[in-house]
N, C-alpha and C positions, 0 to 999 in steps of 0.2 A: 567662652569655654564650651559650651554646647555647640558651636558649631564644630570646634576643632573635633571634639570627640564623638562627632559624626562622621570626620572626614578620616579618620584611624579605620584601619582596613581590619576584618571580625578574622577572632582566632579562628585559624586555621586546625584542621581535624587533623589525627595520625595521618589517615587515610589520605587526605587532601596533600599531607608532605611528603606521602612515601608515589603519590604520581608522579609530584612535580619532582622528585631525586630522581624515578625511574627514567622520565624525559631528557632531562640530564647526563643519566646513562647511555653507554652503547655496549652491545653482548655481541660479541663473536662465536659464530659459530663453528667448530673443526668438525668435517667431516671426512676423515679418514674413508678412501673406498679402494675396494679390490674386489671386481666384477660384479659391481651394482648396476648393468647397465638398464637392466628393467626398475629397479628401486628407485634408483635416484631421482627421477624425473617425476615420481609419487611422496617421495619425503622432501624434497625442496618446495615443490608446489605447496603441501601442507605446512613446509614452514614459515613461507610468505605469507600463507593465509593467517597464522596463529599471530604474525607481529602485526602483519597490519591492522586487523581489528583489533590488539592488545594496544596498539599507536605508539610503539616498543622500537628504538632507533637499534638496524642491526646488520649484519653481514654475513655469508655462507663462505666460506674458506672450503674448496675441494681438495683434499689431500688423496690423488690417484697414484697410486703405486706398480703403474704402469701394469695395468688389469690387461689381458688380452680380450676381452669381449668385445671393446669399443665403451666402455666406460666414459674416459677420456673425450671423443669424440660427443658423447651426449653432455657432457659439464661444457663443451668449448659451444654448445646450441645452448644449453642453460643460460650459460654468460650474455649471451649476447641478445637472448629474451627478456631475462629483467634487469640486466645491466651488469657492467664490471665495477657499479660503485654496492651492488649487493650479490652479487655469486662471483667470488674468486677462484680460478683454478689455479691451482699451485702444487702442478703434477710431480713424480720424482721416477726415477727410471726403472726402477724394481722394488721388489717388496722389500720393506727394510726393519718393520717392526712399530706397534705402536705407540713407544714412547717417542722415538723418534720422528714418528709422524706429526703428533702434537708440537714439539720441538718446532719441527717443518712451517707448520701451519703459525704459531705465537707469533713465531718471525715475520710475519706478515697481517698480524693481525692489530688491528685499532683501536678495536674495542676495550673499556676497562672491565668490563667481566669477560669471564669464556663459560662457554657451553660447547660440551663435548656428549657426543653421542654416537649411533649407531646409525647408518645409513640404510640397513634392509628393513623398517618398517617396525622395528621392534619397539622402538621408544618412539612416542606418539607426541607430536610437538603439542597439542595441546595442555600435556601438562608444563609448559613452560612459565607460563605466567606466574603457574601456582610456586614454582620455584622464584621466581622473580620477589613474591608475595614473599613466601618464607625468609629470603634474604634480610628484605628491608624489616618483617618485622622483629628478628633477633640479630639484626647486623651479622650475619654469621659470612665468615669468610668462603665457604663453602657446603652449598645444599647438594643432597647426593638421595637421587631416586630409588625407594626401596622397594623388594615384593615381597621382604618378608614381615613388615610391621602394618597395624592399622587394616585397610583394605586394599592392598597391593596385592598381587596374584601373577600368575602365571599362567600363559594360553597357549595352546598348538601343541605343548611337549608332550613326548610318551612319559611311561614310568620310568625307564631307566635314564632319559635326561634329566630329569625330575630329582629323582635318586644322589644323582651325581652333583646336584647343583645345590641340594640340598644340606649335601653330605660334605660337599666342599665349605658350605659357608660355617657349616654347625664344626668341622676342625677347625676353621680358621678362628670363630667367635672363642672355642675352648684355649686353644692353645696362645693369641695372641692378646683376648681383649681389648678390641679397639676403642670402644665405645660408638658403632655403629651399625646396623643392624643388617646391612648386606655391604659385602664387602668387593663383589666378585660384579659388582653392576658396573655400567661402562656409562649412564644418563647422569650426567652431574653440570652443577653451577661453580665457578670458580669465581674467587677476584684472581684477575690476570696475575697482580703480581706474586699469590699467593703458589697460585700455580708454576709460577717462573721459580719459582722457590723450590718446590718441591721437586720439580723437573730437576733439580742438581742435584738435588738429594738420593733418590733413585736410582736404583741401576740395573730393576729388571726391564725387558723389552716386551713380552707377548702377555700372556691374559693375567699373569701375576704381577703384570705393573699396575693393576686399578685397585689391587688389593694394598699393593705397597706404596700405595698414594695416602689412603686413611693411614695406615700405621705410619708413616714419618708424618703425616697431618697433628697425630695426638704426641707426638713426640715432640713436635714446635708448639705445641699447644693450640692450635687453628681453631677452632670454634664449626662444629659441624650441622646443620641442620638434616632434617630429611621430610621428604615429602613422597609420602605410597602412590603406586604408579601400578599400570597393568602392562605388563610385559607380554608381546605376543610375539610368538614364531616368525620368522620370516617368509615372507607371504611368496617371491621370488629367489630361484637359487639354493646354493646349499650351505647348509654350516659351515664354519670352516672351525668347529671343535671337533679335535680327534683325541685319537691317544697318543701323540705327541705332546701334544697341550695339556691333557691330564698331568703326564707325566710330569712335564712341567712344571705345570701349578705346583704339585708336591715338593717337587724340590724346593723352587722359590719358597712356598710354607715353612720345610724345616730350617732354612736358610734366614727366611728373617723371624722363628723362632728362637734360632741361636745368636743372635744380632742384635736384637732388637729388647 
C-alpha cells in the first residue's frame, strides 16, 4: 500500500494546470497592416520575443491591405526570417475594412484562441501573457485590454485626442452599457470560435466594429474579462483617425443604440 501511494503523482496546483492547458494551446495572431512598413518589423520581433520566453505555441498572420509603402515587401523578409510555420502573409489588394480583415486573416488561422491587435507599437506584446493568465483563470471567452480601469493609461496623445477618446467611451458606456470598461480598444484575446461567432453577427466595418464586438458579446452572453494595458502613440507614421471615422463611430453608436 505504501508503495503504491508513493508511486501516485502529488496534486497538481491551479497554476501547474493552467501551464500545462496553455501548452496545449495555440493563439493566433491577426495583424491587420496598412503602411506599417517601419512598425512591423519592431512589433513582430517583440512578439517572438514575448512567446518564446512565455514557451506560448503561436503564429503571426499578416493581413496587408496592399499598403503602398512596401509594407508587403517587409512581411514577405519577415516570413522567411522566422519561418512560414510562424509569420504568415496573407496579403489582400486594397483596403477593405477591419472586420473584414480579421475574416481574411481566421480563415487561415490554426490557432484555437486569437489575438488581434495593432501593428504601430501601440499595444505592447508583453502584456499578452497577462491576457493568457486572465483567460485560464476565469475561463472567460474573451479578455479585452483596457486604459480606462485599474492602471491602464494613455501615452503620446495631445488633449484633444484625449478628449475625443475619452468622450467617445463615456457615450458609448451611458448610452449602451456593455459591461466593459473600454469599449473602442482594438488589443484583445478571443476563443477563435467565439470570435467566429461574433464576426456573423456584426456588420460594422471601421473603428465602430470593436465597439460592436462587446455589445453582441453581452448579447450572446460571452463572459468578458479585462486586463489594464498602457496604450502608447504610434511611434512610426500617422494616425489613420480622422473625421470620417468620428463621424462614423457616431453613427454606428446611435445605430446599435437603436438595435440593440
Amino acid at each position: 500500500m505504501a508503495s503504491l501511494e508513493m508511486s501516485r503523482s502529488p496534486p497538481r496546483s491551479r497554476r501547474d494546470l493552467e501551464v500545462r492547458s496553455t501548452r496545449q494551446d495555440k493563439y493566433s495572431v491577426l495583424l491587420p497592416t496598412y503602411n506599417e512598413r517601419e512598425n512591423l518589423p519592431l512589433i513582430v520581433w517583440l512578439l517572438v520575443k514575448s512567446f518564446s520566453e512565455s514557451g506560448i505555441n503561436y503564429e503571426i498572420i499578416i493581413i496587408d491591405d496592399g499598403s503602398p509603402d512596401g509594407t508587403r515587401d517587409v512581411a514577405e523578409q519577415l516570413e522567411k526570417i522566422y519561418g512560414s510555420d510562424r509569420i504568415l502573409l496573407r496579403p489582400r489588394e486594397k483596403k477593405l475594412g477591419l472586420g473584414t480583415a480579421y475574416i481574411h486573416g481566421m480563415k487561415h488561422a490554426t490557432g484555437n484562441y486569437i489575438i488581434i491587435m495593432d501593428a504601430d507599437l501601440s499595444h505592447h506584446p508583453k502584456f499578452i501573457p497577462e491576457f493568457i493568465r486572465k483567460q485560464k483563470e476565469g475561463n472567460f471567452d474573451i479578455v479585452s485590454g483596457t486604459r480606462y480601469k485599474g492602471n491602464g493609461g494613455v501615452y503620446g496623445w495631445d488633449l484633444k485626442r484625449k478628449i475625443i477618446s475619452r468622450g467617445a467611451n463615456f457615450l458609448t458606456q451611458i448610452l449602451l452599457r456593455p459591461g466593459a470598461s473600454d469599449l473602442t480598444g482594438s488589443f484583445r484575446l478571443y476563443r477563435k470560435e467565439v470570435l467566429e461567432k461574433l464576426i456573423e453577427k456584426c456588420v460594422s466595418k471601421g473603428y465602430v466594429f470593436q465597439m460592436e464586438m462587446i455589445v453582441r458579446a453581452r448579447q450572446l452572453n460571452y463572459t468578458i474579462g479585462e486586463v489594464p494595458i498602457s496604450f502608447v502613440d504610434r511611434v512610426y507614421g500617422e494616425s489613420k483617425l480622422g473625421g470620417n471615422e468620428i463621424v462614423s463611430f457616431l453613427r454606428g453608436l446611435l445605430t446599435l443604440f437603436a438595435t440593440t
